[in-house]
C-alpha positions in Angstrom: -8.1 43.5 3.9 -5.0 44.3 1.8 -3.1 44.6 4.6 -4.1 41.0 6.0 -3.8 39.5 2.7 -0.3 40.7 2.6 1.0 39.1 5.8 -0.4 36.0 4.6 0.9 36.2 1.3 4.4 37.2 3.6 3.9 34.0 5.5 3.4 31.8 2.7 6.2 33.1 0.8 8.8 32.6 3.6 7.9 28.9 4.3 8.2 28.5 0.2 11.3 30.1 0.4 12.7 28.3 3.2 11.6 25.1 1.8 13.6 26.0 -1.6 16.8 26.9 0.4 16.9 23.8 2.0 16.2 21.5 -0.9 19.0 23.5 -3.0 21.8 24.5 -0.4 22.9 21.3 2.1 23.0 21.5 5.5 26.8 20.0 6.6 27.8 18.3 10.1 26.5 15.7 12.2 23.3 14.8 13.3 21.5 17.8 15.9 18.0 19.0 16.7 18.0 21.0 13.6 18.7 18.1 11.3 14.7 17.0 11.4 14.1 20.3 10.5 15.6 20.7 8.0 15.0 16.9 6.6 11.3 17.8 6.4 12.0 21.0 4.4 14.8 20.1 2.1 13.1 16.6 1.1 9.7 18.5 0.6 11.5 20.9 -1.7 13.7 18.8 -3.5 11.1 16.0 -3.9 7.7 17.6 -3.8 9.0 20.5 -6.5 6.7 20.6 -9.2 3.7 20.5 -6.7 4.8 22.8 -4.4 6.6 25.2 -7.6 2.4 25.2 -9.2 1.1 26.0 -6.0 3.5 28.9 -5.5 2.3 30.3 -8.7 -0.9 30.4 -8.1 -0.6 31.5 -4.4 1.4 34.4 -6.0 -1.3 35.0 -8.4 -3.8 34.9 -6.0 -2.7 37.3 -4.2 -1.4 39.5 -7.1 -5.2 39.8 -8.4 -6.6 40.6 -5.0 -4.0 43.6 -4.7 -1.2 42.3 -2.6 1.0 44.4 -4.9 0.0 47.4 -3.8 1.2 47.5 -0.5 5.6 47.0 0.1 4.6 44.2 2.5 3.1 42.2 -0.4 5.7 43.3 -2.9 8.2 41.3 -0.2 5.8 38.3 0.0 5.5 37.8 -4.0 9.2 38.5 -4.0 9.6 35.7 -2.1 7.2 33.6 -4.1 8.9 34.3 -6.8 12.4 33.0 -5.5 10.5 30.0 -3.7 9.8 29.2 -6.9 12.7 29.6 -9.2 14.6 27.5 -6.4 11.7 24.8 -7.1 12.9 24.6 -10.1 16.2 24.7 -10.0 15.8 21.7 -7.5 13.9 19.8 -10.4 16.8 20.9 -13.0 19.3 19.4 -10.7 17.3 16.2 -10.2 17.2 15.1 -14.0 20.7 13.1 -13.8 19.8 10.5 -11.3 19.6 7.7 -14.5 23.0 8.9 -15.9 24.7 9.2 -12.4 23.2 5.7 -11.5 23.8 3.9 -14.9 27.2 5.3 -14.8 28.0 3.5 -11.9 26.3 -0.4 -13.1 28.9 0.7 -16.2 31.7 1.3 -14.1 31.2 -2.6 -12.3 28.8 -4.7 -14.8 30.9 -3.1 -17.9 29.3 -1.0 -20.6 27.5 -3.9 -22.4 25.6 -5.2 -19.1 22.0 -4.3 -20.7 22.8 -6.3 -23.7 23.7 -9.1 -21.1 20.2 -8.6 -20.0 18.1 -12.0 -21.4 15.6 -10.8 -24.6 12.4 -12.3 -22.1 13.6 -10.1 -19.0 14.8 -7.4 -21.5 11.3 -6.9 -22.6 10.2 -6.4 -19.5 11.9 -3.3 -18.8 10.0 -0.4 -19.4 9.7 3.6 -18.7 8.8 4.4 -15.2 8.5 8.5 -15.9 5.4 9.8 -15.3 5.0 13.6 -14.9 1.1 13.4 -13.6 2.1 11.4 -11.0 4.3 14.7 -9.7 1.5 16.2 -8.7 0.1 13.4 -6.8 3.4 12.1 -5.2 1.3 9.6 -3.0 -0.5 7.4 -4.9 1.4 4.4 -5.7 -1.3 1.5 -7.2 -1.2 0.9 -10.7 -4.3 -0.7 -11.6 -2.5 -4.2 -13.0 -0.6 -4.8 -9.5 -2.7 -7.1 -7.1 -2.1 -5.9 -3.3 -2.4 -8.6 -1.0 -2.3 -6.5 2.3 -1.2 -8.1 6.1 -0.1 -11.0 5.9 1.7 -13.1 8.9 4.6 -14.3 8.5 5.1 -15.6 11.9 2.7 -18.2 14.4 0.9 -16.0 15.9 1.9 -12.8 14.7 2.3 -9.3 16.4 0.6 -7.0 14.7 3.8 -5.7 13.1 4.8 -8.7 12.1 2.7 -8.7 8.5 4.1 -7.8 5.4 2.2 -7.2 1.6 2.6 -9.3 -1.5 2.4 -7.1 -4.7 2.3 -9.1 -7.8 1.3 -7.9 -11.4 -1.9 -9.1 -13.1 0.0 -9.9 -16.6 2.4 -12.5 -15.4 5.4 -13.3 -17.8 6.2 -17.2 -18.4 8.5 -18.9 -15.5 8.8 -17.7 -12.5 9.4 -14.0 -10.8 12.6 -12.8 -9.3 11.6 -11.9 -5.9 12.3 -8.2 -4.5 11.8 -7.8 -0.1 12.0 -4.1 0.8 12.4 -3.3 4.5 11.4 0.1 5.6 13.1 3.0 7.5 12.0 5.3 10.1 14.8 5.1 12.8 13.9 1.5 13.5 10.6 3.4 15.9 8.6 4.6 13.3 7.3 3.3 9.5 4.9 1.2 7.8 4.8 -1.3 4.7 3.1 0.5 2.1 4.9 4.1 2.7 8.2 3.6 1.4 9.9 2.8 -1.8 6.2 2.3 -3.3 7.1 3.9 -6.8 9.7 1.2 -7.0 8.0 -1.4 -5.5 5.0 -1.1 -7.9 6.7 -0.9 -11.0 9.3 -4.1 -10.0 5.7 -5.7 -9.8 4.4 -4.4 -12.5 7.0 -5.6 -14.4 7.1 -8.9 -14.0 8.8 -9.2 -10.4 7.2 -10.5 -7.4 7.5 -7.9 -4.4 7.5 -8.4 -0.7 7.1 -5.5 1.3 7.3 -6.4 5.3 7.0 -4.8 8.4 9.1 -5.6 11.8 8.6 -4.5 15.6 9.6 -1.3 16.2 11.5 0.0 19.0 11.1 1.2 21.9 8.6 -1.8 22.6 10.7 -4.0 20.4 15.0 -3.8 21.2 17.5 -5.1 18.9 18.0 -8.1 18.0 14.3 -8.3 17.1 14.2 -5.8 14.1 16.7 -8.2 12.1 15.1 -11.4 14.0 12.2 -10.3 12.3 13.2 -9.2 8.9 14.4 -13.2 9.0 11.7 -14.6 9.5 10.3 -12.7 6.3 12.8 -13.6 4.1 12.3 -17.5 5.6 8.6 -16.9 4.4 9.2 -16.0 1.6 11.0 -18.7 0.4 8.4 -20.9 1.9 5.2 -19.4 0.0 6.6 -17.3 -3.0 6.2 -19.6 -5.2 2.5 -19.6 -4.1 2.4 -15.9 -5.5 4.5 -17.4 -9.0 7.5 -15.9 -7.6 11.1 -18.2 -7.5 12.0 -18.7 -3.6 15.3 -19.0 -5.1 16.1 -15.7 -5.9 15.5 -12.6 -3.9 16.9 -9.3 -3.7 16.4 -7.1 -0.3 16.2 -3.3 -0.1 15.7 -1.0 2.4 16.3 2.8 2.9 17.5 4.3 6.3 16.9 2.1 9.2 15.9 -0.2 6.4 19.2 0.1 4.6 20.8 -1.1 8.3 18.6 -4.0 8.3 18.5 -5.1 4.7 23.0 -4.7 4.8 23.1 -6.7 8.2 20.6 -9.5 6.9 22.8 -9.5 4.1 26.1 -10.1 5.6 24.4 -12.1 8.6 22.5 -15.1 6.2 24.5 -17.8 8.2 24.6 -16.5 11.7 22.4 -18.9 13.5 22.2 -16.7 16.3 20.4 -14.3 14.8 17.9 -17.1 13.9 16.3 -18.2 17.0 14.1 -21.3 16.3 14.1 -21.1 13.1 18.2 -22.3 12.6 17.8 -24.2 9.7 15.8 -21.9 7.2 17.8 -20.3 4.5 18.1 -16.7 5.2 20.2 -15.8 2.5 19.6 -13.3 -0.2 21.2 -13.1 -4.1 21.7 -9.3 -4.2 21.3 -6.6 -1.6 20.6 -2.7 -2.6 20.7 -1.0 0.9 19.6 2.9 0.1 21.0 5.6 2.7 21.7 3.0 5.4 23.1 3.5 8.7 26.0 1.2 8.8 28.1 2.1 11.5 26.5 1.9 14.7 29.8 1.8 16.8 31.3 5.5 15.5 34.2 4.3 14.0 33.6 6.2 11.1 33.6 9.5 13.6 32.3 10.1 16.7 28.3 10.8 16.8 27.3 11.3 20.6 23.8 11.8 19.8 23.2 9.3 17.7 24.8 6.5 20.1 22.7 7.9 22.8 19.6 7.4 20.5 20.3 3.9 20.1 21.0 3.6 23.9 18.0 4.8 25.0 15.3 3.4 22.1 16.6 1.2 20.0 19.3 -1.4 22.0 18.6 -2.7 25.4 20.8 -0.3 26.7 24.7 1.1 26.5 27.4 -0.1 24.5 29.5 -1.2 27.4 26.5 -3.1 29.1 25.7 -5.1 25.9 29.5 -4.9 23.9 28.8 -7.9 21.7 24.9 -7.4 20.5 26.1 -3.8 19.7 28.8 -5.2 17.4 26.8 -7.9 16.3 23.9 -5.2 14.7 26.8 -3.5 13.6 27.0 -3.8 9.7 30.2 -2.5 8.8 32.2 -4.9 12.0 30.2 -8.0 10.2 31.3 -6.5 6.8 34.8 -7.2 8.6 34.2 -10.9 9.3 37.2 -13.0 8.1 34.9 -15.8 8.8 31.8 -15.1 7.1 31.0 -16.9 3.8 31.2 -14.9 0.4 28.7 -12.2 0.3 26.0 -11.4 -2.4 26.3 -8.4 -4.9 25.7 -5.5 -3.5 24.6 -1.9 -4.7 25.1 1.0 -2.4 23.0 4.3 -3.0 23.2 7.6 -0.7 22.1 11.2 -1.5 24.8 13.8 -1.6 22.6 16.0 0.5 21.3 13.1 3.1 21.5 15.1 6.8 20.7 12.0 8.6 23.5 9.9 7.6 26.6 11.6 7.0 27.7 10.6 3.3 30.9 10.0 4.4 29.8 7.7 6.6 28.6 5.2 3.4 31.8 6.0 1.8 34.0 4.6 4.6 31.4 1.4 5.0 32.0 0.7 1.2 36.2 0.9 1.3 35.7 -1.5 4.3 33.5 -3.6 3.0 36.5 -3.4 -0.3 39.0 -4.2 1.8 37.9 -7.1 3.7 36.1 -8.6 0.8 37.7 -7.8 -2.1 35.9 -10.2 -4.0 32.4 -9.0 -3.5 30.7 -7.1 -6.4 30.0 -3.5 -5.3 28.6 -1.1 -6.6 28.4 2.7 -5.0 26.8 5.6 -6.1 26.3 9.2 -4.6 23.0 10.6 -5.7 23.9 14.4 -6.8 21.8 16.6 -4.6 19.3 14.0 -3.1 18.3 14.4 0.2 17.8 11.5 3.0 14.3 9.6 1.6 14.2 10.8 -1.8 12.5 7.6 -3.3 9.1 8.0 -1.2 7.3 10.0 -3.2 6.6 10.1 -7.3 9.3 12.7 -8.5 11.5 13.2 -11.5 14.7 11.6 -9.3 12.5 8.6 -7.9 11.3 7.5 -11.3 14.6 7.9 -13.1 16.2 5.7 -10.5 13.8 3.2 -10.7 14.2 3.1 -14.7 18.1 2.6 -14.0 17.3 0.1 -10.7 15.1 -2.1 -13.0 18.0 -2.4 -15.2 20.4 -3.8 -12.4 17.7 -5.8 -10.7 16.7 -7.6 -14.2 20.9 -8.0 -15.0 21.7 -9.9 -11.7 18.9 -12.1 -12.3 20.0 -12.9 -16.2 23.0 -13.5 -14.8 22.3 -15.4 -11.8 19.6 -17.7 -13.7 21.8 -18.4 -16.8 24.7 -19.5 -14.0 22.1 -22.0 -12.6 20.7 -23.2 -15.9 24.7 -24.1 -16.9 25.2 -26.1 -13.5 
């Protein structure tokens, strides 16, 4: 029995330890077979840390009382449950900057006065978002004064991934809401409204914003252009029916992490490309601000070469090579629209990738920001690196998430000041 309970005590121990490694040490290069890998351990350890560092303890306890102790196989496994958990928490230490780091960029850009710039009504809207309990259920986003309205269509006869959720808060503040439209990630094949962002989301509704969150067709049924053809057509609903919800069509901000950070940049920089708008030419597409989180924006490795990744998008995601489809390629390309002498002048835009992200290289965002600098120098932007944060690290509740969305609520609720007060003086 002791001797059983030691090898699981040994097993358990080396999974904790090896998800602690990877949410403290970063795992360099391009993208391989071992990147998923290690995604699924480093953002379990970095963002799952206080659950994961309490069950350690207790797993280590456990085991302790029953004896594990005695034997040099379970000395190794509460060893190991001991380092598991000291790198938890190390990964939690690291994590408690994300408001500085993010506020010290806004200050860099908006200057160190842009909260006071805030208006007093939106300015009393902004509120805490840090809520420790909520660590140790990192999944459950409602707050019980948000109203969920769940699958709606936003196209004639919808597919069934073509539905997105209106979240809007109970106490409703006088005038209408600032509209936030998150698309979500998951490699433009995988994902769902509801899954992603959601500590975000339900705070922005809770305080005072209305929120769209919308699905799109996912490959490999669906093939570019469809994802963005889609994530149009949501940003045309909503300016047809937000102001059913109390929300001002006139005003919205898109977001997006991963896939969702590609398609939230391109719609973006795209707002006036009628091509890209298929039967529906003539609706506004634009958007007043976009925050693209650890987006993939170069799709044509001309920030480096990335074989794999180019295959990928052959095979699943585009109808098929580069050199069979040269100008749809380019067009889904965010950082070669970016580079559009042509294009009109593009909205504010806030750029945020994790230090640690093993999906998209981070020097990949930092070459897509200098371009987008140099070819339009007159755009606000905003970029921040996230210290230590992995690909994905707003999902769940965690110290990082809820810090960011304190300092993201600030931004979001300056552009808007700012934006209404420059159409009340027209």
């Amino acid at each position: 029995m002791t001797t059983a309970l030691g090898w699981i005590s040994l097993f358990f121990g080396v999974i904790g330890a090896m998800t602690a490694w990877a949410a403290v040490v970063p795992k360099h290069g391009r993208l391989d077979k071992l990147s998923m890998w290690y995604l699924g351990f480093s953002l379990t350890g970095s963002e799952l840390a206080a659950f994961l560092a309490t069950g350690g303890v207790a797993l280590g306890a456990a085991a302790w009382a029953l004896g594990a102790g005695e034997l040099r196989l379970g000395q190794v496994a509460l060893g190991l449950h001991a380092l598991a958990v000291a790198g938890l928490l190390l990964a939690i230490w690291r994590s408690r900057t994300a408001f500085e780091v993010l506020d010290h960029g806004l200050r860099a850009v908006l200057g160190d006065d842009y909260e006071k710039r805030i208006a007093p009504d939106r300015r009393a809207l902004i509120r805490r978002c840090l809520r420790p309990a909520r660590w140790w259920k990192p999944f459950s986003y409602r707050l019980p004064d948000v109203e969920w309205h769940r699958h709606i269509d936003y196209v004639a006869g919808a597919h069934k991934q073509q539905r997105l959720d209106v979240l809007v808060g109970r106490n409703a503040p006088p005038g209408r809401r600032p509209v936030l439209v998150n698309i979500h990630g998951g490699g433009w094949k995988i994902g769902d409204k509801g899954t992603q962002a959601m500590p975000l989301l339900m705070h922005m509704a809770s305080c005072g914003w209305l929120v769209v969150d919308a699905d799109y067709r996912l490959s490999p049924g669906a093939r570019m252009p469809d994802h963005i053809l889609d994530v149009k057509r949501a940003i045309a609903w909503t300016r047809e029916h937000a102001a059913e919800y109390g929300g001002d069509p006139d005003f919205i901000v898109i977001t997006g992490g991963s896939a969702g950070g590609h398609l939230a940049a391109l719609a973006a920089l795209t707002a006036h490309q009628k091509q890209w708008q298929p039967g529906f030419e003539q609706a506004d597409t634009s958007v007043q601000v976009a925050v693209p989180l650890y987006g993939k924006y170069d799709l044509l490795e001309q920030a480096g070469p990335d074989p794999a990744f180019a295959e990928y998008l052959a095979e699943g995601v585009m109808p098929g090579p580069r050199g069979q489809h040269e100008a749809l390629w380019q067009g889904m390309d965010p950082a070669t629209q970016a580079a559009d002498p042509a294009a009109p002048r593009r909205p504010p835009f806030l750029v945020v990738h994790g230090q640690y992200d093993v999906l998209i290289p981070l020097a990949e965002a930092r070459w897509f920001v200098q371009r987008l600098r140099d070819t339009s120098p007159d755009t606000e932007l905003i970029y921040v690196e996230m210290p230590h944060a992995q690909h994905g690290f707003d999902v769940p509740h965690s110290l990082r998430a809820q810090l960011t969305v304190e300092a993201m609520q600030r931004y979001l609720e300056f552009q808007f000041s700012r934006w209404r007060a420059a159409r009340d003086a027209r």
